[in-house]
Structures are given as structure tokens and as C-alpha cells.
C-alpha positions in Angstrom: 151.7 148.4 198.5 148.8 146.6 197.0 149.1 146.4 192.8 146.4 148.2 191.2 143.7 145.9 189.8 141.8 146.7 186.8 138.8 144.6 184.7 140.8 144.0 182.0 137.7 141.6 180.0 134.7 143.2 178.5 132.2 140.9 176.4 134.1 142.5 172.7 137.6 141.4 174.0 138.3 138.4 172.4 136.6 140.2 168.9 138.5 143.5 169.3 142.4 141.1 169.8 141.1 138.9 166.9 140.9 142.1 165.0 144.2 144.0 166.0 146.1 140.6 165.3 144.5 140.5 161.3 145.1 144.2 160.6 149.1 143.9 162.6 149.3 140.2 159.8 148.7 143.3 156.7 148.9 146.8 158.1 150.6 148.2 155.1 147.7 147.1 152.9 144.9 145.0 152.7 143.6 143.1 149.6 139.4 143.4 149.2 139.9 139.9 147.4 138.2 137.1 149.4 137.8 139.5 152.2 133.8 140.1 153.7 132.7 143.5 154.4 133.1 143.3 158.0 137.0 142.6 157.8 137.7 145.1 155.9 135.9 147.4 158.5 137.6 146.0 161.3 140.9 146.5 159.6 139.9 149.7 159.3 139.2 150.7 162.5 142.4 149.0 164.1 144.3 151.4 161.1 142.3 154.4 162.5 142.9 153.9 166.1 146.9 153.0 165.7 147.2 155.8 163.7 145.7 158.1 166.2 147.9 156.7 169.3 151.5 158.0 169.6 154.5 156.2 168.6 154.8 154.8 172.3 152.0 154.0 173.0 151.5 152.2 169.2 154.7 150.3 169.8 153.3 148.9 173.0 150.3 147.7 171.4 151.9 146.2 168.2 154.9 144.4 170.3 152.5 143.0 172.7 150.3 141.6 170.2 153.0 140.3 167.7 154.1 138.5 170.6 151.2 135.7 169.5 150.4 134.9 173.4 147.8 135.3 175.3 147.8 138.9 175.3 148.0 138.9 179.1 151.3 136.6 178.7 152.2 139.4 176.1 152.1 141.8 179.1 154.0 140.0 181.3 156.6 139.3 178.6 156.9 143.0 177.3 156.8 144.2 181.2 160.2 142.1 181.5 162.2 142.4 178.3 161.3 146.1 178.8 161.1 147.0 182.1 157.3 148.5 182.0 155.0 149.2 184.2 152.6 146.4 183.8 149.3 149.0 185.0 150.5 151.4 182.5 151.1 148.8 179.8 147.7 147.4 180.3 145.8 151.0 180.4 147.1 151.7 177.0 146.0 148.2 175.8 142.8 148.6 177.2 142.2 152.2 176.6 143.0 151.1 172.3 140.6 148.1 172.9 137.8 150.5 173.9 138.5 153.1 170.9 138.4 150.2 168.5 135.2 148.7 170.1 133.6 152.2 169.9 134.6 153.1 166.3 133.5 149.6 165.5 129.6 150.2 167.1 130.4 147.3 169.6 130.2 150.2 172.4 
């Protein structure tokens, strides 16, 4: 049986990762000092969206992305050490890319 393909690349991809990866380096807090506007709304908008997922579906997202690969390479890692579905994996990181895009106005 042929593996399910999705489009996993939109044009705000690389900005939406950038942006999970600096709220996952402080999620507890974040400090205004030194920080411009628009980081402290992208922070805000990852904290919205996480907090919104469910605990599964948040601990996919976070273990992936503190992996600090590629975030397909995070996949494929998390997919092994786990035993995930790599489709299933990839529909919740896409699906929280898209929410944060959206909150953010880049959708």
C-alpha cells in the first residue's frame, strides 16, 4: 500500500518553526527586555495554540521540535524512538503550523 503523501511546505513554514523553536527556548516566561513587538506576538501565539492542543498531541509537537533537526528529521526520529505513525505525526505538526499561521494573520 502506497504511503499517504501530504504538502507538508507552505510559504510561512520556515517563520511559523522559527517561532515554535523561540517560544519552546522560554515557554514558562518571556522577558519584554530587548524583545521587538513582533516576538513577543509570536511567542504568543505558539503559547495560545500549545495550550489549546491536548497533552498528546502537545508532546508531539514539543519533542519533535526540541529535537533541533530539521523538523522532517525530527519526524523520522520521533516516528522510531516511538513507534508513530509518521502521517499522523505530521498532521498534528501541520495542523499546529496552520493555527499558529492563522492566529498570527500569515493566513
Amino acid at each position: 500500500m502506497a504511503e499517504k503523501q501530504m504538502r507538508t511546505r507552505c510559504y510561512y513554514t520556515d517563520y511559523v518553526n522559527h517561532m515554535i523553536r523561540f517560544y519552546l527556548s522560554t515557554p514558562d516566561s518571556l522577558t519584554m527586555e530587548g524583545k521587538r513587538k513582533a516576538d513577543v506576538d509570536n511567542w504568543l501565539a505558539v503559547q495560545e495554540i500549545l495550550r489549546r492542543m491536548n497533552d498528546d498531541d502537545r508532546r508531539v509537537l514539543t519533542t519533535v521540535f526540541k529535537k533541533h533537526h530539521r523538523v522532517s528529521e525530527g519526524v523520522r526520529i520521533y516516528c522510531e524512538e516511538m513507534g508513530a505513525d509518521t502521517y499522523k505525526t505530521w498532521v498534528i505538526i501541520t495542523k499546529a503550523s496552520q493555527a499558529i499561521a492563522k492566529r498570527r494573520g500569515l493566513i
